[in-house]
N, C-alpha and C positions, 0 to 999 in steps of 0.2 A: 418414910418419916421425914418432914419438914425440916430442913437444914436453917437452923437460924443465924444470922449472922454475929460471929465474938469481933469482929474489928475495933479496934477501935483506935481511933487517931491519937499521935503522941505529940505535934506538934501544931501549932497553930498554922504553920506552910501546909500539915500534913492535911487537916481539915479541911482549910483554904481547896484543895485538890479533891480530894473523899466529897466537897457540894457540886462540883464540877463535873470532873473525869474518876468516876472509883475506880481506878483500874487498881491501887494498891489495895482497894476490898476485896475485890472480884481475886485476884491473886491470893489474899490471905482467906477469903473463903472457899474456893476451891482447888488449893494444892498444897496449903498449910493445914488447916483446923476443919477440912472437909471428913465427916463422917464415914467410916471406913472397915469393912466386915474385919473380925477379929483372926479370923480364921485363914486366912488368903497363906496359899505357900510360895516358894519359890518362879514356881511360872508365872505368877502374875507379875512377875518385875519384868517378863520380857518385854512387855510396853512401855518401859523406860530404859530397856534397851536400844528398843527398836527408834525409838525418838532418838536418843547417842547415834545408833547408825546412819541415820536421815542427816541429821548435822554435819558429822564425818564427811558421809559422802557430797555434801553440797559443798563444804567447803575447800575440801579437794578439787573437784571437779571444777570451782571458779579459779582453783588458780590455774590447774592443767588445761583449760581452757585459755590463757592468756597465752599457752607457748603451741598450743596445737593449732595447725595449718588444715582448715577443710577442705583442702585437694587433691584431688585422685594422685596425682605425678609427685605429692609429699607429705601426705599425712602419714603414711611407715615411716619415715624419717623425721618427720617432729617427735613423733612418739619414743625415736631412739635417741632425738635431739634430747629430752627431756631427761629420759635416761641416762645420758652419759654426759652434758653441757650443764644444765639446769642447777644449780647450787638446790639439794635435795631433791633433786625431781627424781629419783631413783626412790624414796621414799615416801613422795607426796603419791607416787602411780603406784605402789605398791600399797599403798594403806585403799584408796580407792577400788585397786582391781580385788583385793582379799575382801574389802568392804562389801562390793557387792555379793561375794558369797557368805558371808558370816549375817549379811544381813537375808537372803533369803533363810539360813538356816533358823536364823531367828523367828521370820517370820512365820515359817512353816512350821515349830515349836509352837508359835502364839493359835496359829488356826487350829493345831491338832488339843492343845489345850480349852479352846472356845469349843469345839466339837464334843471332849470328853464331859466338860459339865453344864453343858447347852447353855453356853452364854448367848447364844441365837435366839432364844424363845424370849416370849410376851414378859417384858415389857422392852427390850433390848433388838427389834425386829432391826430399826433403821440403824442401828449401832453396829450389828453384823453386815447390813450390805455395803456400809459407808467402808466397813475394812474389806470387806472383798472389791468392791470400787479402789481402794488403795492398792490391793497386791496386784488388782489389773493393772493400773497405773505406771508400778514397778515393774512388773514384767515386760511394759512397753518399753519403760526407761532401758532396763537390764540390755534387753535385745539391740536396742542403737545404738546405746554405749560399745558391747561388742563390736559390732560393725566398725568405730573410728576405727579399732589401731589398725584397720586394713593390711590385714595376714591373712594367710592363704585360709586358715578353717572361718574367720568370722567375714570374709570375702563370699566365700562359699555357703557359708549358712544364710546370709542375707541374702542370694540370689535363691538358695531352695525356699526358703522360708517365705518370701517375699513372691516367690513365684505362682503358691498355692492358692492364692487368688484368684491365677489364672481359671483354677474350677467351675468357678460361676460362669462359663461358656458353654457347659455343660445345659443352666438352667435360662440364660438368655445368650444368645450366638452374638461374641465379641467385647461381650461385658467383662467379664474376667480379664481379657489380653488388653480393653482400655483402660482398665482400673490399676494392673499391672505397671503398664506404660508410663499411666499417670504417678505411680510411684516412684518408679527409676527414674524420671523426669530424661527418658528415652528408650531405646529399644535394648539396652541393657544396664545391669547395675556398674555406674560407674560413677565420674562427679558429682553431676547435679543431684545423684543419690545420697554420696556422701553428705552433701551439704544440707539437706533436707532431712538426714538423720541428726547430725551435730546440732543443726538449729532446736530439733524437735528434743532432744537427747537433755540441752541443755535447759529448754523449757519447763518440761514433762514435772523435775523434782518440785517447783515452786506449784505445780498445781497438788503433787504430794503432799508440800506443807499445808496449803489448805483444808485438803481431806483432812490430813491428821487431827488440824484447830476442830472441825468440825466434829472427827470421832470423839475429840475429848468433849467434847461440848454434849453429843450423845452419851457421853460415857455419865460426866457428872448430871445428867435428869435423872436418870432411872437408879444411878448408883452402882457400884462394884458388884460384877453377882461372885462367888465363892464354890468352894468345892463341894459344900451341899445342897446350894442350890436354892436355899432358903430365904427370903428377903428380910432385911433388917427388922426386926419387931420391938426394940428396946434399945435402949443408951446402953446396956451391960454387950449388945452384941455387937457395936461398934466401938472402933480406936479411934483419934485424930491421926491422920496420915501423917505430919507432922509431929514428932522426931521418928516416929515408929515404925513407918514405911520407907521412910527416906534413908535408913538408916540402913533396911534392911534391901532396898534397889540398890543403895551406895555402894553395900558388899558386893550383893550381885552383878553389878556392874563392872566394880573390882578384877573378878574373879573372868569375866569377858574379853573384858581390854588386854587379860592377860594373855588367854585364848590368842584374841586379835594380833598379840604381837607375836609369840610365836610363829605365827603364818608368816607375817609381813616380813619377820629378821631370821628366819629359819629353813623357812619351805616357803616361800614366796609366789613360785608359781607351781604349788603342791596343787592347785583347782584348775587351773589352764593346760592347755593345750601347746602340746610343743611347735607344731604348724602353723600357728602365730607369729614365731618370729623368722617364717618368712615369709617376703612383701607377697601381696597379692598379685596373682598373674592371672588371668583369667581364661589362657590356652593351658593350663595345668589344673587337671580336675583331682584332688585328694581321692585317695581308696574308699575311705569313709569319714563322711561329715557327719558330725555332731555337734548340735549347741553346746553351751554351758550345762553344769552337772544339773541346777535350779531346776532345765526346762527340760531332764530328760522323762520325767515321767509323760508327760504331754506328747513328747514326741513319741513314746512306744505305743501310746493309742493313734495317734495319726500312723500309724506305720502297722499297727495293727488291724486295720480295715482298708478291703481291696478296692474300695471304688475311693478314688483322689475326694470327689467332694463328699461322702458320707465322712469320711477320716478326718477332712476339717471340721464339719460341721460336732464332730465328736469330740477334735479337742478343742475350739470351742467350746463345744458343749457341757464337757466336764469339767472347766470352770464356772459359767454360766448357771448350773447349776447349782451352786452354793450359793448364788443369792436367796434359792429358795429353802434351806434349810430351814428355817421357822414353820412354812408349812408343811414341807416334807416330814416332819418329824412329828406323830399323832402324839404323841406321848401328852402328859401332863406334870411328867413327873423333870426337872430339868437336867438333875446330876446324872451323869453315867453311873455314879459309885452305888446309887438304887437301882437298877437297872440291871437284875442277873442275867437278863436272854441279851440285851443289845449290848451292852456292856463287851462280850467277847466277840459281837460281829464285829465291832467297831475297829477293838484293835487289831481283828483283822483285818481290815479297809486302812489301818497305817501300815501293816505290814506290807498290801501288798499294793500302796501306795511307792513304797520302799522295794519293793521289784519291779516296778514298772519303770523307777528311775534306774536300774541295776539293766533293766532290756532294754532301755532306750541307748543304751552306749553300746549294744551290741548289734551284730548286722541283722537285718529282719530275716532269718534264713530258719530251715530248721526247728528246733524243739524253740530255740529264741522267739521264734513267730509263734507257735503255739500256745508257748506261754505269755505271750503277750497277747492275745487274742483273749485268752483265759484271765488272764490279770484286768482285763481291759472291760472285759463280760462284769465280771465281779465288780469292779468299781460306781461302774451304770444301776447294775441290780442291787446293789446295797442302797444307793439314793434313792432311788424310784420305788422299788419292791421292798425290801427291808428295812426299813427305816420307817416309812409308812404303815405295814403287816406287825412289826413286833409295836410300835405303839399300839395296835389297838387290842394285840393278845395280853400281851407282857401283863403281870402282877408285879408291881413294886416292892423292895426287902421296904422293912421297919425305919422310918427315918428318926432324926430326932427334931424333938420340938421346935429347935430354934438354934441360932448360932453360938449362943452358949452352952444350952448345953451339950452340945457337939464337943465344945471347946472343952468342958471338964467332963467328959465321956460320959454323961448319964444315960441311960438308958433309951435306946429310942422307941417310938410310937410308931406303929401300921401304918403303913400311906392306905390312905383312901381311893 
């Protein structure tokens, strides 16, 4: 339904601007009096969540950036500098290191939410890959941010993680160990790596920001999809987002920051790793390395395939794969909540999204390895096999007409 514009200028300066530059239009028509399913719950505010986290996290990071040294012989010690010297820097690295966890929590809420009522389907195709392009993006960032405070697990994990490159020697003899090389910027991970991470680390979120401008930009063509799934067909099935959603992200938001602070003034480094705080040594190998909690799922599929380069190419791959959700998914119908056959694979594919993060902190040994094998099987065959198979069996429940009458429960109609 055509979004028409209500702007309208209050001063003659304001006009003066509105023939020029409407950027005070463009703001009031799409995040004031933009047209807005009536229906939308709680999950849909984690994308103004997740905008708060992105903010957060940059503006921490530029100040902790002014006191952190990129060199191997003292970035552990600017990091404790900050710490214990810094007027708030005990605070400013605390809100950052929780930040990054509370913001993947967020965002893995938002995907599993996109997932449950196919905010990936037609018409929303390039609005789904631009945010999968985003959590790539984050995952890069997440990863070299670890890396600075250079301790012994984020020491350690950037030389495993960093190393599985070396695979591609497997498929061309030396490619792998020059691409390696050319990473560590030498024959091991050490300064010029550091400095090559911090530079990229500190980069990486401004390319963030522009995804994000651009998902909104995706988001407001096609419009909000909702928990039925249903596209706007009337003025009675949309709000002004404006006071109504803002009011109701505001709470949500609220109720987050509260979250947020708890971590930060309570349990601070309740998501880290004790082995961080000490410096990196590179003759001292930890029992068992592990990433951050974010990237254990990933890692229990790399760990659950025996040959080095299939297990990258896997977890890879199991990202990689949700760019294709839109086609993966035969269906026509978009909600999960119609949907009685896929509806409970699904949440099985969160659940056992949620043991794969639970095996990846465990040692690949044992029933651990088995069931990550099995966890990992399941994941592959639900995107490829299942998702594909139940669209084109599945019978859809009874929907209802339209976003109203959803809203005042009337009856719904047979999907076709």
């Amino acid at each position: 339904m055509a979004h028409v514009s209500t702007y309208k200028p209050n001063s003659a300066i304001e006009k003066w601007m509105d023939d020029r530059l409407p950027v005070m239009r463009m703001m009031h028509d799409q995040f004031n009096d933009f047209p807005t399913p009536r229906n939308l719950n709680y999950l849909w505010t984690f994308g103004g969540i997740l905008t708060f986290c992105l903010a957060v996290q940059m503006a921490t990071g530029i100040v902790l950036a002014m006191h952190y040294v990129p060199q191997e012989t003292m970035a552990f010690d600017s990091v404790e500098h900050i710490m214990r010297d810094v007027n708030f820097g005990w605070l400013l690295r605390y809100i950052h290191f929780n930040g990054a966890s509370l913001f993947f929590l967020a965002v893995y809420i938002h995907i599993a939410r996109g997932m449950y009522y196919g905010s990936y389907k037609a018409p929303r195709e390039v609005l789904w890959i631009i945010g999968v392009l985003i959590f790539l993006a984050m995952m890069a960032t997440a990863f070299m941010g670890y890396s600075l405070v250079w301790g012994q697990m984020s020491f350690w994990a950037v030389t495993v993680i960093t190393n599985l490159f070396s695979s591609l020697d497997s498929i061309i003899p030396g490619l792998g160990t020059t691409v390696v090389e050319w990473i560590w910027g030498g024959f091991s991970v050490g300064g010029p790596t550091l400095t090559r991470l911090f530079s990229l680390h500190y980069l990486l979120p401004f390319v963030i920001a522009g995804l994000v401008i651009l998902h909104i930009w995706a988001l407001h063509v096609p419009g909000s999809n909702n928990p039925t799934g249903i596209d706007i067909k009337s003025k009675s099935d949309a709000i002004s987002f404006n006071p109504y959603y803002t009011v109701k992200d505001g709470f949500a938001m609220s109720m987050f920051v509260i979250l947020f602070a708890a971590f930060v003034f309570y349990a601070p480094n309740f998501m880290g790793h004790p082995d961080n705080y000490i410096e990196a040594d590179p003759l001292v190998t930890p029992p068992h390395i592990v990433p951050e909690w974010y990237f254990l799922p990933y890692y229990a599929i790399l760990r659950a395939i025996p040959s080095k380069l299939l297990g990258v190419v896997a977890m890879f791959g199991s990202i990689g794969l949700l760019l294709f959700l839109p086609w993966l998914d035969t269906s026509k119908v978009r909600s999960a909540r119609y949907r009685p056959i896929f509806k409970w694979f699904l949440l099985l594919f969160f659940v056992n999204a949620v043991a794969l993060g639970y095996l990846g902190a465990k040692p690949p040994e044992g029933a651990f390895l088995i069931w990550g094998r099995i966890c990992t099987a399941y994941y592959f065959v639900f995107l490829l096999v299942i998702m594909p198979v139940v669209g084109w069996i599945e019978k859809p429940a009874a929907m209802p007409g339209s976003i109203t009458d959803d809203v005042l429960g009337k009856k719904p109609v047979p999907a076709k």
